[in-house]
C-alpha positions in Angstrom: -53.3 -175.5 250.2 -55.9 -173.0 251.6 -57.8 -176.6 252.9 -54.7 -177.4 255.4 -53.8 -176.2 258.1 -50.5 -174.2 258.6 -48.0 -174.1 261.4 -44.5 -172.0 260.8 -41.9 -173.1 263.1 -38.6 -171.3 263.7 -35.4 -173.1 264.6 -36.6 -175.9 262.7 -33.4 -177.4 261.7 -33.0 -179.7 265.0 -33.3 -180.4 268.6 -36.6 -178.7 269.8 -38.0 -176.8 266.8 -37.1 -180.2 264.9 -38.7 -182.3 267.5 -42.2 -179.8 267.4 -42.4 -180.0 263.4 -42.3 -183.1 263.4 -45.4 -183.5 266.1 -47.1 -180.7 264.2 -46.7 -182.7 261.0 -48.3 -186.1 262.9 -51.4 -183.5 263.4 -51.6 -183.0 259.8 -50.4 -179.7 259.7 -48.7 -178.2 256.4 -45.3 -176.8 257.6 -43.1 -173.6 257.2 -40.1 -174.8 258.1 -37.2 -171.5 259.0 -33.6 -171.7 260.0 -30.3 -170.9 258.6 -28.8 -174.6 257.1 -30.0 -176.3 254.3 -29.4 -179.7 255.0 -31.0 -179.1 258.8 -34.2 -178.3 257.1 -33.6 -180.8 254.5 -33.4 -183.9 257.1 -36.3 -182.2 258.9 -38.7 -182.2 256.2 -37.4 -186.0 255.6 -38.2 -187.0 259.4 -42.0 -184.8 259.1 -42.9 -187.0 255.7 -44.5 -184.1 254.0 -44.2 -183.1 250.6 -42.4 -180.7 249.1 -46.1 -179.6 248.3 -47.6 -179.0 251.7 -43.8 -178.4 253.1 -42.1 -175.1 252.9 -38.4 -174.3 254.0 -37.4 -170.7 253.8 -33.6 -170.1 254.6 -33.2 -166.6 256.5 -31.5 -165.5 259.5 -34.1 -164.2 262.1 -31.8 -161.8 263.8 -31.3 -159.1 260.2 -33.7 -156.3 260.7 -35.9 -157.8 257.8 -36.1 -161.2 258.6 -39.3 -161.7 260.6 -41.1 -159.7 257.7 -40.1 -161.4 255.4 -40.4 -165.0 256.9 -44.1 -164.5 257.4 -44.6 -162.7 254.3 -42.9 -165.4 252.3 -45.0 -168.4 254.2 -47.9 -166.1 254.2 -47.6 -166.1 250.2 -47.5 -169.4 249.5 -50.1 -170.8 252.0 -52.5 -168.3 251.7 -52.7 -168.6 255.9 -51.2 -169.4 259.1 -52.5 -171.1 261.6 -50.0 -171.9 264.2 -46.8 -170.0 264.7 -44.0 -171.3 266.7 -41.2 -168.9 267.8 -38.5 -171.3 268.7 -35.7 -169.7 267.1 -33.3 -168.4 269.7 -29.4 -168.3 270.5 -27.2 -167.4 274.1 -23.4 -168.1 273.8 -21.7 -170.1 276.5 -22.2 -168.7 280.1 -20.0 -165.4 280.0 -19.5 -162.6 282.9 -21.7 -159.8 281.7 -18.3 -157.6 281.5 -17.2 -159.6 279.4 -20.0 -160.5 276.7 -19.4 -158.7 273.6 -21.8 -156.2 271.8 -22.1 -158.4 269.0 -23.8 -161.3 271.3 -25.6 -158.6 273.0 -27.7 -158.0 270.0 -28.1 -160.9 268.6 -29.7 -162.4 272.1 -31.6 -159.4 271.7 -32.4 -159.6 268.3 -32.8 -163.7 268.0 -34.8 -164.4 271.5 -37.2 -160.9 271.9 -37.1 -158.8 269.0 -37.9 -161.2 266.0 -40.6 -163.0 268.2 -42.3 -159.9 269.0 -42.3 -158.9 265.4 -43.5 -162.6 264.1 -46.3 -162.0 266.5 -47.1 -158.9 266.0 -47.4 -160.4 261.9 -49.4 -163.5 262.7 -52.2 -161.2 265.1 -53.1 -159.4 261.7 -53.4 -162.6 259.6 -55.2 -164.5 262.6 -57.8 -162.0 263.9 -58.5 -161.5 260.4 -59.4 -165.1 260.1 -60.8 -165.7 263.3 -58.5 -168.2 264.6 -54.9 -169.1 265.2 -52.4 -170.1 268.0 -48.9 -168.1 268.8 -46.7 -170.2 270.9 -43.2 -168.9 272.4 -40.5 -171.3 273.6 -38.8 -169.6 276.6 -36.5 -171.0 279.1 -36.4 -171.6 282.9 -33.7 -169.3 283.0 -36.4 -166.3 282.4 -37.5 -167.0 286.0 -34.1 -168.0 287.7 -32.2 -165.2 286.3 -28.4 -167.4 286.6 -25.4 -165.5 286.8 -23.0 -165.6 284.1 -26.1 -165.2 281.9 -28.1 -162.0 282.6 -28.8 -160.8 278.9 -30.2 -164.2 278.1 -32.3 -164.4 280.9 -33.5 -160.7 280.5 -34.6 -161.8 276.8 -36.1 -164.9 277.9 -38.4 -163.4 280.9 -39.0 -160.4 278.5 -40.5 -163.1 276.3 -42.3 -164.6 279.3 -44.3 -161.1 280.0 -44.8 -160.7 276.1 -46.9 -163.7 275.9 -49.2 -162.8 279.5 -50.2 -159.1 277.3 -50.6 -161.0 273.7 -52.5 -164.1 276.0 -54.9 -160.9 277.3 -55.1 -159.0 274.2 -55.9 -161.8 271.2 -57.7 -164.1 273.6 -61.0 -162.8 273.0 -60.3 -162.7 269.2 -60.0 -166.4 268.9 -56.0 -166.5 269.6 -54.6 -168.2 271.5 -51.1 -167.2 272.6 -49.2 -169.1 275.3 -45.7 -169.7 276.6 -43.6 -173.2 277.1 -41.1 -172.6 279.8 -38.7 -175.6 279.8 -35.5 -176.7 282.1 -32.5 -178.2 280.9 -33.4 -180.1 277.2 -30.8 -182.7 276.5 -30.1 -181.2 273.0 -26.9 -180.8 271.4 -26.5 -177.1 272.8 -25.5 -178.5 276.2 -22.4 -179.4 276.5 -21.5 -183.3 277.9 -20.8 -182.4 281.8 -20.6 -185.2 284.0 -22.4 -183.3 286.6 -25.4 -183.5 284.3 -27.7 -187.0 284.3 -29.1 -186.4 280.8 -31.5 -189.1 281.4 -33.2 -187.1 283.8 -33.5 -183.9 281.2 -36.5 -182.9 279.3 -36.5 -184.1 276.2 -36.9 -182.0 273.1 -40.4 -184.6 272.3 -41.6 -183.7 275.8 -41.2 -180.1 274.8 -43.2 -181.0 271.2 -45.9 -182.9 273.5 -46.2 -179.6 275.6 -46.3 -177.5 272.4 -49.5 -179.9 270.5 -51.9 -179.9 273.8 -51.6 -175.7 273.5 -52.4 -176.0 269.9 -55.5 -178.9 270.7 -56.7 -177.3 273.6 -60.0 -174.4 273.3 -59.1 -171.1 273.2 -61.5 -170.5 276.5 -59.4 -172.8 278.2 -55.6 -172.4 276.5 -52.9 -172.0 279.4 -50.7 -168.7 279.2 -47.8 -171.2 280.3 -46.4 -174.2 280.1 -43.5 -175.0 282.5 -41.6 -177.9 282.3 -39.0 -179.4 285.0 -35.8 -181.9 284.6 -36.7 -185.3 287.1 -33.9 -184.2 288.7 -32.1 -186.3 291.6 -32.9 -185.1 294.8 -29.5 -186.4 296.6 -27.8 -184.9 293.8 -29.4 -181.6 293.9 -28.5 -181.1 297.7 
């Protein structure tokens, strides 16, 4: 185990965090492998190719108080490192007026898109500037930098996450870790609704995403991007 190298991924069950295990996996990277479904995991460890061996899935809800802890605790246990942390994880409900978003999805945007990646990161700094070496990458979302109506607290947790990773970048770059940002459009995953005004073909895919996520991971800490942002080829005429 110790001779491997480790990546945990969050939100691993499908679309994007499915899409960058996978990719990780092609690397040769043992995997940590966290969501909430069983059979998501199940069919993801399937479509990696790993063994149950040098393949871990851990079954935990992200927003509980304890879950970051003991996530990295748990993968930190049974790998003995890890390498490359992927905070993918994240959840905003269907575009509400703020007045009328409920407490409850409130905090868990809060909970699901800031606080557990904060505390993940905060985790994998100890274990990586202890070891020398490492890579944190957040997945963010356009909407960080738009700010849309209808869906304030999501952007707020996404652009917090956006200035999180510039300090961490400035902070752990000169220990050997890297930390860096993706900062994609639309992804034509199964959390967007069909809507005719939407040409999927044009969206980013969740592999593009994956792609973005592996040159971080490749690429020399002196020369590591703080972010990543990826656009939709959207249709000009259409855009108008």
């Amino acid at each position: 185990m110790d001779e491997q190298r480790v990546a945990l991924v969050t939100g691993a069950g499908r679309g994007i965090g499915r899409a960058i295990a996978i990719a990780l996996a092609r690397e040769g990277f043992s995997l940590g492998l966290a969501a909430r479904t069983p059979e998501q995991l199940e069919e993801t460890r399937r479509l990696t190719g790993l063994t149950p061996e040098r393949s871990l899935i851990v079954l935990i809800d992200l927003a509980e108080d304890q879950g970051p802890e003991a996530l990295f605790t748990t993968a930190l246990d049974h790998f003995k490192r890890v390498d490359v942390l992927i905070n993918n994880a994240g959840w905003g409900p269907a575009r509400t007026a703020l007045h009328k978003t409920s407490a409850a999805d409130q905090d868990r945007m809060l909970a699901l898109n800031l606080r557990a990646p904060i505390a993940l990161t905060r985790l994998a700094a100890a274990a990586m500037l202890a070891q020398g070496s490492g890579a944190v990458i957040n997945v963010a979302s356009a909407a960080g930098r738009a700010s849309p109506p209808l869906e304030a607290i999501y952007a707020a947790t996404k652009a917090g996450l956006i200035a999180f990773t510039r300090a961490c970048f400035a902070e752990l770059r000169h220990g050997g870790v890297k930390v860096a940002v993706v900062i994609p459009g639309l992804v034509d995953t199964a959390l967007i609704p069909v809507n005719k005004r939407l040409e999927r073909a044009r969206m980013i895919t969740p592999e593009q995403v994956a792609a973005a996520v592996i040159q971080i991971v490749n690429s020399p800490a002196a020369v590591c991007p703080v972010e990543v942002t990826l656009e939709p080829q959207l249709d000009p005429e259409r855009a108008r």
